[in-house]
C-alpha positions in Angstrom: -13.3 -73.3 -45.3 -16.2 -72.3 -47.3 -16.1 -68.5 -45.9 -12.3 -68.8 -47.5 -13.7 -69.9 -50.8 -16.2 -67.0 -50.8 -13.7 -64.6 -49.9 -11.1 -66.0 -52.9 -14.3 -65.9 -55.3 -14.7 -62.5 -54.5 -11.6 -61.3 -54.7 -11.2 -62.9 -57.9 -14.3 -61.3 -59.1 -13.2 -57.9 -58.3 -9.8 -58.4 -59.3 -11.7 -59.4 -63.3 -14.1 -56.1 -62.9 -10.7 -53.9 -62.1 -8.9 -55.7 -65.0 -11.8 -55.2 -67.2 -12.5 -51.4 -66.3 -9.3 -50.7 -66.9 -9.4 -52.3 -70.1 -12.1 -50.9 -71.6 -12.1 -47.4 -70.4 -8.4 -47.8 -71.3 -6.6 -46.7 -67.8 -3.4 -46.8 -66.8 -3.3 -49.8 -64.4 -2.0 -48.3 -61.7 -2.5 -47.9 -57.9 -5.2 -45.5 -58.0 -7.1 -47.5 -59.8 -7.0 -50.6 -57.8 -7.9 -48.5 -54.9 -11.1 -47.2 -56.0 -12.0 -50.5 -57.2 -11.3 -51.7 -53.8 -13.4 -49.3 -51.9 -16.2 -50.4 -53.8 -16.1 -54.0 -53.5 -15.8 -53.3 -50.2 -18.6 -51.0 -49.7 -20.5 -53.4 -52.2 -19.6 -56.3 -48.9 -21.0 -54.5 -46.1 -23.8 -53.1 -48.2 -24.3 -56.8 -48.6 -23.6 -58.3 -45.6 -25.8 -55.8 -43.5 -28.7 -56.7 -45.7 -28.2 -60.7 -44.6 -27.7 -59.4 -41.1 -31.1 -57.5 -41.2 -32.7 -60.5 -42.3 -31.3 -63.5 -40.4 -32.0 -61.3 -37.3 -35.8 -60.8 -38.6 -36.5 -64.3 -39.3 -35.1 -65.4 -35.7 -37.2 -62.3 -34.0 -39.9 -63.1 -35.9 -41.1 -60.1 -36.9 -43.2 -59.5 -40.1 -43.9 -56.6 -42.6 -46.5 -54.6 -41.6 -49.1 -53.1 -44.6 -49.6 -49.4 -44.7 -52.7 -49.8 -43.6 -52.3 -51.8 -40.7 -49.0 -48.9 -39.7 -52.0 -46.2 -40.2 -53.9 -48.4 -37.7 -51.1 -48.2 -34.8 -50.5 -44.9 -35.5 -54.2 -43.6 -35.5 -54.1 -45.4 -31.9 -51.0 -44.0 -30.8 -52.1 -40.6 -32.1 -55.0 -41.5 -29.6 -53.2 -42.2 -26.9 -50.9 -39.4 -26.7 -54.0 -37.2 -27.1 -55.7 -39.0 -23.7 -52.1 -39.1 -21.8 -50.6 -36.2 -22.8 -51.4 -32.9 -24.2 -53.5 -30.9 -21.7 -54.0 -33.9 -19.5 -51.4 -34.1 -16.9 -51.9 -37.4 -15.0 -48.8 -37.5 -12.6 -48.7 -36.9 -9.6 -47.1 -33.6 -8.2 -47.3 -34.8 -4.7 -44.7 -37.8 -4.8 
């Protein structure tokens, strides 16, 4: 029920911005109009809704922000490590 309420809001909202756009820019009200409105709200949605995806899913992994500094850290070390593993070093076994 609530998810219908949110949707009618929304709807009702974008239906006042199209009305309003049209009246102020003076448009002709037609089809085209609504259309492009349309795309946008519904752009403005997913934008929207990927944005509380990203962050429900963060909270339940519980991951946090790293600082710059401490992502310079783990990448000084992985710099490191590819140095000792890789490049010039070749630690695998040809004879397997």
């Amino acid at each position: 029920m609530r998810r219908a309420q949110r949707l009618l809001l929304s709807a009702g909202l974008a239906g006042l911005a199209t009305a309003g756009f049209v009246m102020v820019v003076g448009a002709s009200a037609d089809a085209l109009v609504v259309l492009l409105f349309a795309g946008f709200w519904i752009g403005l949605h997913a934008f929207l809704g990927f944005v509380r995806l990203s962050q429900r899913l963060d909270r339940a992994a519980g991951l946090k922000l790293l600082s710059s500094t401490e992502y310079e850290r783990l990448t000084d070390l992985t710099d490191l490590t590819d140095l000792t593993e890789g490049e010039g070093c070749d630690s695998r076994r040809s004879d397997l």
